[in-house]
C-alpha positions, 0 to 999 in steps of 0.5 A, a space after each residue: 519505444 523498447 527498441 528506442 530504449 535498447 539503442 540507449 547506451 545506458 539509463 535509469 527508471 525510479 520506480 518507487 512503492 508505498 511501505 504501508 504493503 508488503 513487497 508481496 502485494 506489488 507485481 515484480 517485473 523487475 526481470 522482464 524490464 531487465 531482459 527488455 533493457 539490460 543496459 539500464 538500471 532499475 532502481 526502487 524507493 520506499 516511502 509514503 505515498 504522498 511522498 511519493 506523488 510529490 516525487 513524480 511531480 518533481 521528476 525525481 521517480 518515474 512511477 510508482 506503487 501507492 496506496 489508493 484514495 491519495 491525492 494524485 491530481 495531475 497524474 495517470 493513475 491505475 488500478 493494481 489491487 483492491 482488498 478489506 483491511 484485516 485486524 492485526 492483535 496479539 495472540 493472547 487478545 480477547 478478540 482472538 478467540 473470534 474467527 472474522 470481527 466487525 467494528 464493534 468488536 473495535 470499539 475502545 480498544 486502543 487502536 494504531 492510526 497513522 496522522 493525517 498529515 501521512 496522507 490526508 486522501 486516505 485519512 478522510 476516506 477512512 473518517 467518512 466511514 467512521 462516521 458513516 457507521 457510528 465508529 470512534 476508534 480509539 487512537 494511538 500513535 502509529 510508527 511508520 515502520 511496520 515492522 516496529 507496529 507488529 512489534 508493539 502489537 505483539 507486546 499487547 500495545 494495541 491493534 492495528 487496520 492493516 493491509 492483507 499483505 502484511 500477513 506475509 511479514 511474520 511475528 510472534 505473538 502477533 495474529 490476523 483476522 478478517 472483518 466481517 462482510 459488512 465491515 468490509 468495505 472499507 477497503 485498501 489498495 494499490 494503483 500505479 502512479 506517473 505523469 504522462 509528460 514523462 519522456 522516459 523511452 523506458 517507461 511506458 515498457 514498463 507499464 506494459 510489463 506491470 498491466 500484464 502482472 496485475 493481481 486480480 482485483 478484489 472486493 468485499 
């Protein structure tokens, strides 16, 4: 199929990725699908995962990086990475003096969630395990982008469950802290999504190149 793919003039792989992570947490093969196919276009697209599955569905990307416990039914899906949420709050919090917290440290604090309609898979696997443990977080609206979320934590808006990746984007007034081990496992993670009726020369190489990046799974 790379040779196949070297022998087209030209063409263009969608891949898109979920923006509840960091770029960090998804493999870059953006260089290797270049040295394999120089004369194809590798474009990305940030949105939802939900969005984005229904994207693959309709063809209009390729493959993509999405969060797991999303609806995917009718796709191939693989495993990248799995790992705890940690607790993003403000530096001057209460809590922040604590070196790991658990959920009961949460309770009544106002805590940023996403709406169902965002991704219901992951929205009802997170409300099993409230429910599971007797916890009753106290909401507020979430804004979709994480930049503005850490912006509001940092004026003592709230906190926030986010991926670990998150830690890379940097913000005062904002810290993290792990989840104690048996708050841990409620977990987060990232699988690459496509369908397998997808006739694209390139993207199975692609695939290739994303398995032989994959960070090391992890568990609580």
């Amino acid at each position: 199929m790379a040779r196949a793919a070297r022998g087209v003039e030209s063409g263009q792989l969608v891949i898109g990725y979920t923006t509840v992570f960091d770029r960090s947490a998804i493999p870059d093969v953006s260089e290797g699908f270049r040295l394999r196919f120089p004369n194809w276009q590798l474009v990305t697209k940030g949105k939802h995962s939900i969005s984005l599955v229904r994207d693959i569905k309709n063809g209009v990307v390729d493959a993509a990086f999405i969060g797991l416990h999303t609806e995917t039914q009718g796709l191939a899906v693989e495993i990248i990475h799995e790992a705890p949420l940690v607790v993003a709050l403000p530096t001057n919090h209460r809590l922040a003096k604590k070196r790991r917290l658990d959920f009961d440290d949460l309770r009544g604090e106002p805590m940023f969630w996403f709406e169902r309609r965002l991704n219901p898979g992951f929205y009802d696997y997170c409300q099993a395990f409230f429910e599971e443990i007797g916890f009753k977080p106290n909401v507020i609206p979430e804004p979709l982008d994480h930049h503005i979320l850490l912006g509001l934590i940092a004026q003592g808006r709230g906190v926030a469950l986010i991926s670990a990746s998150l830690q890379n984007v940097k913000r005062n007034g904002v810290i993290f802290r792990a989840m104690k081990d048996e708050s841990q496992k409620l977990s987060i993670g990232i699988a690459v999504a496509y369908s397998e009726r997808n006739q694209s020369p390139a993207l199975h190489p692609f695939l290739e190149l994303v398995r032989a990046n994959m960070l090391v799974p992890t568990t609580g």
